[in-house]
N, C-alpha and C positions, 0 to 999 in steps of 0.2 A: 104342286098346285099353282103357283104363279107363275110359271112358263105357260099352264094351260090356260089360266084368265089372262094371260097378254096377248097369247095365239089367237084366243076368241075375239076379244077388243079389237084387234086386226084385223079380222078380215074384211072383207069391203064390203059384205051384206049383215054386218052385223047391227042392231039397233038397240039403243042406249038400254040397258035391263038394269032391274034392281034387286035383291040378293036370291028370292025366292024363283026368278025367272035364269039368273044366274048358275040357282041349284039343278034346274033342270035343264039348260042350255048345257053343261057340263056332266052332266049325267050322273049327281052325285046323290047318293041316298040323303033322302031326308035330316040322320042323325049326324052329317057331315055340315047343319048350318051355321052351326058356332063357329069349328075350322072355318070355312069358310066366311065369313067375316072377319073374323083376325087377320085373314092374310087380305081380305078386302081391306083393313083398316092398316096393317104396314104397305100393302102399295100406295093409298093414298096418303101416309104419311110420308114417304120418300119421293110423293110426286111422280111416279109412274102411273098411275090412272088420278082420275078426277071423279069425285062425287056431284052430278048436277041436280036439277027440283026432280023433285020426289022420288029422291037418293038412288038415282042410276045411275050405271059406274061406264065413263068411254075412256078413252085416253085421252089425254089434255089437248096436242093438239090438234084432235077433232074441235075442238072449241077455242083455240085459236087461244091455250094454256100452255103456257112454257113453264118447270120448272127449273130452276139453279137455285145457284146463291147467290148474294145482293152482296156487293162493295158499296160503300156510302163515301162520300168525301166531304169535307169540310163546311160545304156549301148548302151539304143534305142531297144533294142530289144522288142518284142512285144508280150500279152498272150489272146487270144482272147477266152472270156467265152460265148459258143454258147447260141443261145434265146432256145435251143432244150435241153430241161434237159436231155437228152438220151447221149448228143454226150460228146466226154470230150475235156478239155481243149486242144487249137490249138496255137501252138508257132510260133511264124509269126519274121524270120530272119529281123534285121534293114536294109538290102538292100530293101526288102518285105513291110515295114509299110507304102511305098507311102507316103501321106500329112497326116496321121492319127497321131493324136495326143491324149494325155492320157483321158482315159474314153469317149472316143468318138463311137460314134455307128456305124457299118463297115457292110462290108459288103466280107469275102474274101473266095478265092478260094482254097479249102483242095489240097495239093499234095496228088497223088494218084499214087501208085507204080505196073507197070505190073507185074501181081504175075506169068501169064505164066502156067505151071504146078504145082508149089507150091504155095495154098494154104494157105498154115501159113504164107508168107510172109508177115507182119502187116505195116499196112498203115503209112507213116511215121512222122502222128502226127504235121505237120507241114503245112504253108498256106502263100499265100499270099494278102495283100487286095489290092481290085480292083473299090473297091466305100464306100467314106463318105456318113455313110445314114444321120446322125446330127452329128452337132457339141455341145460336151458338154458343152465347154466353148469358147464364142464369145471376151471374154477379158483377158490380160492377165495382169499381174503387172510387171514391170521389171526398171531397172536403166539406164536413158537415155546418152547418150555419142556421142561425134561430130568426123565422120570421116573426113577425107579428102575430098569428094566427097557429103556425105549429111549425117544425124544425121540417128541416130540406137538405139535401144533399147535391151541391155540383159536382156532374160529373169529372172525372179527369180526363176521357177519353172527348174532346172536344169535336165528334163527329156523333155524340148525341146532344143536340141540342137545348132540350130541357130537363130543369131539376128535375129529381123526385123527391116526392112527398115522404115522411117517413114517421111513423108514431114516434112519442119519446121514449129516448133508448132504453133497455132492459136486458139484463143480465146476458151483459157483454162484460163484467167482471171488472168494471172502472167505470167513471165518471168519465161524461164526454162533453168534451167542451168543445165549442163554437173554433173552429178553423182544424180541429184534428181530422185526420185522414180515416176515412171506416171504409168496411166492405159492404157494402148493399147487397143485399138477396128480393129481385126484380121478381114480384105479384106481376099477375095479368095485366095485360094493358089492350085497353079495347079500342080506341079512337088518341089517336095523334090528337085532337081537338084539347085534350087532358092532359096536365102531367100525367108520369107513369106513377105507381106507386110500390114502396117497398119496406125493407125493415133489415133494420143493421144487424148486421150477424157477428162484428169483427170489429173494435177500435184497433188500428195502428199506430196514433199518436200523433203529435205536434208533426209537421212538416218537417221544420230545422232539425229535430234531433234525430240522431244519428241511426244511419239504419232503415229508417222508415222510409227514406226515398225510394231504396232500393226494394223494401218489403210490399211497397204500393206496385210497383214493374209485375212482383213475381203473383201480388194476388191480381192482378188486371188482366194479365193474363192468362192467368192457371198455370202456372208454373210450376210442377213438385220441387219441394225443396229435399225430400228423401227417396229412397225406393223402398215400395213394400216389402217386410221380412221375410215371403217365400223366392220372391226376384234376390234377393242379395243371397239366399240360404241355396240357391241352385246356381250362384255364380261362383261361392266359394266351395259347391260340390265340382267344381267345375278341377279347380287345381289349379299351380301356377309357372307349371311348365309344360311344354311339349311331351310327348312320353311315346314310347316305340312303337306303339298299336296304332297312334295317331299318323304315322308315314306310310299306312298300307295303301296303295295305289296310287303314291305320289310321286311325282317326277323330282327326285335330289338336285337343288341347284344351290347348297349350300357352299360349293366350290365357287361359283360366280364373285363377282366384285359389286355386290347388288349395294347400292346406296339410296339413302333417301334424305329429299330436298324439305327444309317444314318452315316456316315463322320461329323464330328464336325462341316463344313462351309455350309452342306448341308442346303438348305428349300424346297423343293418340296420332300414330302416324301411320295413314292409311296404305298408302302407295309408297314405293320402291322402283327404283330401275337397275338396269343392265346393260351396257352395248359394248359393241365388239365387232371390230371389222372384220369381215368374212372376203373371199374370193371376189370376182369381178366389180371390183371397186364397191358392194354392197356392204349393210348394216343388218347384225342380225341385234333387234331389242325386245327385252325383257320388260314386259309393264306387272308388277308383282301388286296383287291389291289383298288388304288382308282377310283371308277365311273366317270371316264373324258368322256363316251359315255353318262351320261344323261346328261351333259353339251353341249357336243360338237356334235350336230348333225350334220349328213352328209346332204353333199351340201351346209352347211351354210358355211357364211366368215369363221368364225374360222375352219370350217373343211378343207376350200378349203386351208387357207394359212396354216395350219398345217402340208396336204397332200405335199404343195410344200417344207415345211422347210423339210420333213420327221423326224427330231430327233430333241432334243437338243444339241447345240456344247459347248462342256466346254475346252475354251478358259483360257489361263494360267492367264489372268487378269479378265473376267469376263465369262458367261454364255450368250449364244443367245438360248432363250429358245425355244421351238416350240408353246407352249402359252403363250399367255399376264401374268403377274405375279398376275393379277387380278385372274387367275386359277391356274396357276403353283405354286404359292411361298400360296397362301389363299383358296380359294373353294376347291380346290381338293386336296390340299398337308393334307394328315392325321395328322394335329396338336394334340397335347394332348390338353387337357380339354376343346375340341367344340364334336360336331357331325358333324358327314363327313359319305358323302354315299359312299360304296363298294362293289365290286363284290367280292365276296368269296366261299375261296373252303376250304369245311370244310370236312377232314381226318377222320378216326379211322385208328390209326396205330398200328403193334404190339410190345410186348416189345424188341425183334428181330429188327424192321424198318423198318417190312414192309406194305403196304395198303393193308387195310381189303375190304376197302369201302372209297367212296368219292362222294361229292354233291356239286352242284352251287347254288348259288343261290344270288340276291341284297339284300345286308343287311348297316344300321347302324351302327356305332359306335361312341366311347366316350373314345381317346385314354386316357390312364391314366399317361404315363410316355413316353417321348423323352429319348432315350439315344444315345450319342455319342458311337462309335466302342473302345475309349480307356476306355472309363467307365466299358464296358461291358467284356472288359478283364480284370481290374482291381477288378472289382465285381467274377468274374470265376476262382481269384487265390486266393478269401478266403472266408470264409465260408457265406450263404448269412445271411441277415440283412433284414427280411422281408420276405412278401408272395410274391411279384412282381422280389425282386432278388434271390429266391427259384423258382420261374415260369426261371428266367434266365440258372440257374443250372441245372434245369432242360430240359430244350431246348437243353443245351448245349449239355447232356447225349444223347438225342435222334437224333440229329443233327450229331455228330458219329456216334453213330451207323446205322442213314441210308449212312453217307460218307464209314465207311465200305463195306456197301454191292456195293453203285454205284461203285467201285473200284473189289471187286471180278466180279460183273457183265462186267468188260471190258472198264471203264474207265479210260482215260491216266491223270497223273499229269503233266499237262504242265504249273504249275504256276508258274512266277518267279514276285521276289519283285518290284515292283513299287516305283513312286517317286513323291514328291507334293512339286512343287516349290512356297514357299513366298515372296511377293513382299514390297517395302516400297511403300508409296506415290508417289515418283515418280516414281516408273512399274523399279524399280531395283532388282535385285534378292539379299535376306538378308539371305536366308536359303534355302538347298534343304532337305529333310525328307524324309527317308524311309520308304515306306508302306507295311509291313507283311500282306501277306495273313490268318492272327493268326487266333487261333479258335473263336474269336470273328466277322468276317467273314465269315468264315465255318460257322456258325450257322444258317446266314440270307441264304448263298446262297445254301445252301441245299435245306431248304423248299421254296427257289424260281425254284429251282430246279425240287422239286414234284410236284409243282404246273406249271409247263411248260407242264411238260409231263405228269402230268393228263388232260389237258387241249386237248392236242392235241390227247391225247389218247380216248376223247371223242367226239373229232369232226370225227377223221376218223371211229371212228365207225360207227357215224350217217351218214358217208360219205358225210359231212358237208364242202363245196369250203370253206377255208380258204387261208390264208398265212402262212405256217411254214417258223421255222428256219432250216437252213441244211450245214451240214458240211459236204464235202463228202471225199471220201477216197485219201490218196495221191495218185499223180501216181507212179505206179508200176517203170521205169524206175526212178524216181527221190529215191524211197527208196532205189534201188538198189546202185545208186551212193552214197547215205547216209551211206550205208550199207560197201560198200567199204573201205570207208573214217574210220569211224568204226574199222573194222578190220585191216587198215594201221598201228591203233596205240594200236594193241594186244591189245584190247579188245575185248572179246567174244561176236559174235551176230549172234543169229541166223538167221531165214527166217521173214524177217517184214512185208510181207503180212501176217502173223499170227500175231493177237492181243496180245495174251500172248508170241509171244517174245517181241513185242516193249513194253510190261510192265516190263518184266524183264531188259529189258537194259535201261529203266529208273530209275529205282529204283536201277541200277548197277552205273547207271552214278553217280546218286545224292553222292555214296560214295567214287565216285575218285576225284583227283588233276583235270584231263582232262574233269570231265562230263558237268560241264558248257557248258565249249567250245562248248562242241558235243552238248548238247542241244539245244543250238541255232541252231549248224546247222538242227538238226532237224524239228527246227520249223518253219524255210526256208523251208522247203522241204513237208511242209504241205497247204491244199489248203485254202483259206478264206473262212469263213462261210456268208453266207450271205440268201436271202429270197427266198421264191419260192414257187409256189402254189401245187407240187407236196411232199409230206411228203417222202423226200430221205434221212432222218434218219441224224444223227448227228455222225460225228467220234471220236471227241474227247471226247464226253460225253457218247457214245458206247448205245445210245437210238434209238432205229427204231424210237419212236411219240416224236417229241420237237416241240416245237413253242416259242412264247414269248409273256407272257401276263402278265408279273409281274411288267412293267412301264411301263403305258400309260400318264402319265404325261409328258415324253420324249421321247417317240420311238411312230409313229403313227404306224409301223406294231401291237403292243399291244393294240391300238385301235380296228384296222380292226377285230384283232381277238375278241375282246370283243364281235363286234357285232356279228359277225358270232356265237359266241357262246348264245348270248342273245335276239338278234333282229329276229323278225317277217320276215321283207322285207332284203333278200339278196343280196349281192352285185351277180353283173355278175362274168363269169369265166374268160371274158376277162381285164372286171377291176381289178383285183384280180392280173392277169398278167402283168397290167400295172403298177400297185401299187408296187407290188413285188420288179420288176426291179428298179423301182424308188426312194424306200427307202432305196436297195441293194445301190443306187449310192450315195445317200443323206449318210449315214452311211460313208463310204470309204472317199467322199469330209472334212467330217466332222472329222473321224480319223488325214487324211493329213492335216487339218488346225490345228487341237489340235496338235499334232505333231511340225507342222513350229512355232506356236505359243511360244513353251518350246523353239525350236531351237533359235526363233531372240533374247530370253532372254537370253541365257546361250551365244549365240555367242560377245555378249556386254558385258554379266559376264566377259568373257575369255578374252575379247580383252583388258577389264579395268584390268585385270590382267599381261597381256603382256606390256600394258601400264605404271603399277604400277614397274617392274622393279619383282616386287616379288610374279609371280606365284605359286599357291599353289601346295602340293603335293596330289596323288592322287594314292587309289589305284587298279589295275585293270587288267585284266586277257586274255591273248593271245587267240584271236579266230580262226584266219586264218596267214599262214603264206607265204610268196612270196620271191620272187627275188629281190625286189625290199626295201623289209619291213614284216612289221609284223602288223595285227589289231587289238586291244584291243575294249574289251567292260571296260567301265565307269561307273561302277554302283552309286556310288554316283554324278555323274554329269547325270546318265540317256542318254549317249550317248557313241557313237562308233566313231575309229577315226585308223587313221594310225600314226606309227612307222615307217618313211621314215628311209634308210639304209645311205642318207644322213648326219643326225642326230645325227648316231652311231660314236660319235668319241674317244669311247675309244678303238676299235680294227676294224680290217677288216674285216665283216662279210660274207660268203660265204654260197647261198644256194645250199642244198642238198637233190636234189626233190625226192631220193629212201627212203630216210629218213623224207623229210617233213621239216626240219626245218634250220634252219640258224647256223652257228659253228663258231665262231671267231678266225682268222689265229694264231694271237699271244695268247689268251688267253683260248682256246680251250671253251671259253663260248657257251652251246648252248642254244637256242632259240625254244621252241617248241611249237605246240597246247596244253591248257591249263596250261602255265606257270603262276603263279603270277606275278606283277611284279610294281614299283609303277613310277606315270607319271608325268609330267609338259604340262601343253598347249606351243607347240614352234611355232603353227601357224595357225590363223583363216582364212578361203577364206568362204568370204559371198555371191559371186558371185552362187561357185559351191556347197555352202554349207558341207563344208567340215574342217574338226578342225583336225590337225594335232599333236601329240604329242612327247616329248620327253622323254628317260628311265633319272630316277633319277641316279644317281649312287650309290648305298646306299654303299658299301665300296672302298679302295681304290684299285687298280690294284696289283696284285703282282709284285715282283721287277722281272728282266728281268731273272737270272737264275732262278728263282720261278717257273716262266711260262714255261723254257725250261725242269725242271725236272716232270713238272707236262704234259706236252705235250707229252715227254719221256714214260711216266706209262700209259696214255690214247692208243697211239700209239701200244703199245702191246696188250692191249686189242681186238682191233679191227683188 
């Protein structure tokens, strides 16, 4: 029945009806009006049709209705990513967002600009909403506190920016006191003009004590901390070996030397390789990914709670897997010396990098060797020791040269170093470490790489409904303002709607003082990749066909696709759309808690530091600079922060916005984008999550004629 109300709402002579002209437009007997309103009331609740006066139903945008989902940022402002893969991203003003809150599914209205006799007048990209279709999240987490009048809770997630109200608490099974952390359960909320209101379901306790930082991440986000008992009760029907029924129609490659590359703390190891020099100076490679679709079938528990986890979340103290560890960490993680089933895509490649040829098919294996990512670089900087670290050396050789060509081909390097925070026993941070993208990484994600976009380059041939991966192009106004910014600070940049300039002025930046800086700004200015059933190509990897099928041990979209590439019975096209959007949002929740998760560590690092009397030093790099301050990134703390002007008490600092940066009255110090510079933490706010820092002074000021003869020589200059 909703294929026929969307068929009718289409066509071009259709006129706005309401349900009873609806029953007879559709030809549907009378005792069909109940059905028919239900599915009238799930279309408009997923924002495929719109209800207008006097409850006739079109599709939205006949009425100039877009649905998506709303992103919210700090500021309140709002980015609403239409359900319509066609339309592009809509910026919805913080007066505009109504009661909408972050990731929430809307429903708003595009401005639309009288173009009159011009034409080219372009629509102003801009919207505002006018209906919650769901709420993404019904609970929030935040720090309770006693007004004058009745008790309030700040939120934690500081991209809602008002309290809510809350009666006083009741049997939540303790007494709650003023600064402990609870779970709010969010009542309707009619007008932004109001706080929201709600009522505590959940004390988690004082802040400091132990435990609760982490217990705030997993309720903030909806995190399971368990799996339900039929999901674990069909993982342990499951077994925990391979068994001889399980190898009927698979291709034996347990002879092979198949190895796999992982992070040292890893155990669910997705992917495996193989290579092997063949005839005419060619490479024949093995990409083995593990078979979590002959485990996990659809419709069972395990599929259903997987579908809902959509990924794994790796959490700065543990892992919330998407399967029971009876699959993820045993059955399906490709250990060395068992047999484990895989899907694989087996290469000829040339001595050049490129595919000759490529095949799928379920095969066995018997990995031979686990190596950690530091082994495998330290084995690549001398000569090998064996046929398995001669298989490594060689990998490594071919792994360039296909990184090569994906970079002539129009690939952007947008890698920058990572960070892996270690904990003691009691969830205290003992060490943060820096993590190189080193060629010992290049190597695995190359041919995870090939093997994405052979993948997807084979369904859309067969024009096979799948889920891709997709990245789509920035918008054109936001390069431009990038671009601007760019050239503020005399560097050369051409037109960045062309791919080969925004390659050259990365690889221009990587060699300045300032490209950092600029980098990032870049990469703000770039759109989030996320899922979608239509193949809209990939921009930072410059692929028209990408998907992802290279962990399905944590990402269900690598499932879906599995089956789609392997399974008889297909999924529908509207599942496919459902799924998409779902694991697009699963993904993002899951970022944001990995994310908070580092943050409530490092913010308890810093504060024990501020506490200690002897914050450490740090060094770190000007990104943005203001009126007010200046922003550094924190590479070895893995975070960003401000340089209040405050702060600055060795001179009087003065911005100077044709210039960009700050100048100091008495010392002529400037302050620019991209400056080095090294920090102190001078101030944690855990409310608005925010770490404030101060400049070191690495030498002493000069004496007071110093500064006037050196003021004097500057002076002339300019």
């Amino acid at each position: 029945m909703k294929d026929q109300i969307l068929r009718l709402l289409g066509k071009q002579d259709y006129v706005p009806a309401n349900v009873p002209e609806l029953l007879r437009l559709l030809r549907l007997p009378p005792n069909h009006q109940q059905d028919l309103q239900r599915v009238l009331r799930e279309l408009e609740h997923t924002g495929r049709i719109a209800r207008i006066k006097g409850n006739r139903y079109i599709l939205p945008r006949e009425a100039d209705l877009i649905p998506g989902r709303i992103r919210m940022n700090r500021q309140g402002k709002g980015f609403l990513q239409p359900d319509d893969p066609g339309l592009k991203e809509i910026v919805i003003p913080e007066s505009a967002t109504g009661t909408a809150l972050h990731e929430d599914r809307v429903l708003v209205r595009r401005d639309v600009r009288p173009k009159g006799l011009n034409p080219d007048i372009r629509d102003a990209g801009t919207g505002s909403v006018v209906r919650i279709l769901e709420r993404c999240r019904t609970q929030i987490v935040g720090t309770f506190q006693r007004g004058r009048r009745f008790p309030y809770v700040i939120p934690d997630d500081p991209r809602i920016p008002h309290d809510v109200y809350v009666p006083e608490p009741r049997d939540v099974g303790r007494p709650v006191l003023a600064g402990d952390k609870v779970v709010v359960e969010l009542r309707e909320w009619e007008s932004r003009h109001t706080n929201p209101e709600g009522e505590i379901v959940e004390v988690l306790g004082q802040p400091d004590a132990e435990g609760v930082d982490m217990l705030s991440v997993l309720r903030q986000y909806n995190l399971p901390l368990h799996f339900p008992k039929p999901v674990l009760t069909e993982a342990r029907a499951i077994g925990k070996t391979v068994h001889a029924q399980d190898l009927t129609g698979r291709v034996d490659c347990r002879s092979q030397r198949v190895i796999t590359i992982d992070p040292d703390d890893a155990k669910d190891f997705d992917d495996a390789i193989c290579l092997q020099r063949i005839p005419q100076d060619q490479w024949r490679l093995w990409v083995h990914i593990a078979d979590v679709s002959h485990y996990v079938k659809a419709g069972t528990a395990l599929d259903v709670e997987a579908r809902k986890r959509g990924n794994s979340t790796y959490l700065v103290d543990r892992v919330i897997p998407m399967l029971p560890e009876a699959l993820s960490n045993e059955l399906c993680s490709l250990k060395p010396n068992v047999d484990r089933l895989t899907k694989c895509v087996e290469f000829v490649v040339s001595r050049e990098g490129r595919v000759l040829s490529r095949k799928f098919y379920s095969a066995v294996i018997h990995s031979q060797r686990r190596f950690a990512y530091r082994e495998v670089l330290e084995i690549l900087q001398r000569k090998p020791a064996g046929a398995i670290e001669q298989i490594l050396h060689e990998a490594h050789e071919l792994a360039q040269r296909i990184r090569r060509l994906r970079f002539k081909a129009g690939s952007l390097d947008l890698d920058f170093p990572e960070t892996k925070i270690r904990l003691d026993e009691q969830g205290r941070i003992t060490r943060i470490e820096k993590v190189e993208n080193d060629v010992s990484h290049q190597l695995i994600e190359e041919f995870m790489l090939l093997a994405n976009e052979a993948v997807a380059t084979h369904l859309m041939t067969r024009r096979q409904p799948a889920v891709f991966r997709v990245h789509e192009p920035p918008n054109e106004q936001r390069l431009r303002e990038f671009r601007e910014e760019v050239l503020s600070h005399d560097v050369p940049c051409g037109n960045l709607a062309q791919r080969t300039e925004v390659q050259k002025l990365l690889q221009r930046l990587n060699t300045l003082p300032i490209g950092q800086a600029l980098k990032i700004g870049f990469l703000k200015s770039l759109m989030r990749a996320r899922y979608a059933v239509e193949p809209l190509g990939h921009y930072g990897l410059a692929k028209e066909k990408y998907t992802h099928f290279t962990s399905p041990i944590r990402r269900y979209a690598d499932l879906v696709v599995h089956r789609a590439l392997f399974d008889k019975v297909q999924a529908s096209h509207s599942a496919l759309v459902e799924a998409a959007d779902h694991i697009s949002a699963t993904e993002r929740n899951s970022a944001d808690a990995e994310r908070d998760s580092k943050d409530v560590k490092l913010f308890a690092f810093l504060k024990a530091q501020l506490q200690s009397g002897r914050p450490e030093r740090y060094p770190a790099l000007v990104t943005d600079v203001r009126n007010f301050g200046f922003f550094v990134d924190v590479p070895g703390l893995a975070m960003s922060g401000l340089v209040p002007l405050s702060m600055m008490d060795d001179d009087f600092y003065v911005f100077e916005p044709t210039r960009n940066h700050l100048i100091g009255r008495g010392s002529r110090r400037i302050i620019r984008l991209g400056d080095k510079v090294t920090v102190q933490v001078a101030k944690v706010n855990t409310f608005k999550k925010q770490v404030d820092f101060r400049l070191v002074q690495e030498a002493r000021r000069a004496p007071a004629d110093m500064r006037r003869r050196i003021h004097s020589r500057f002076s002339k200059k300019i």
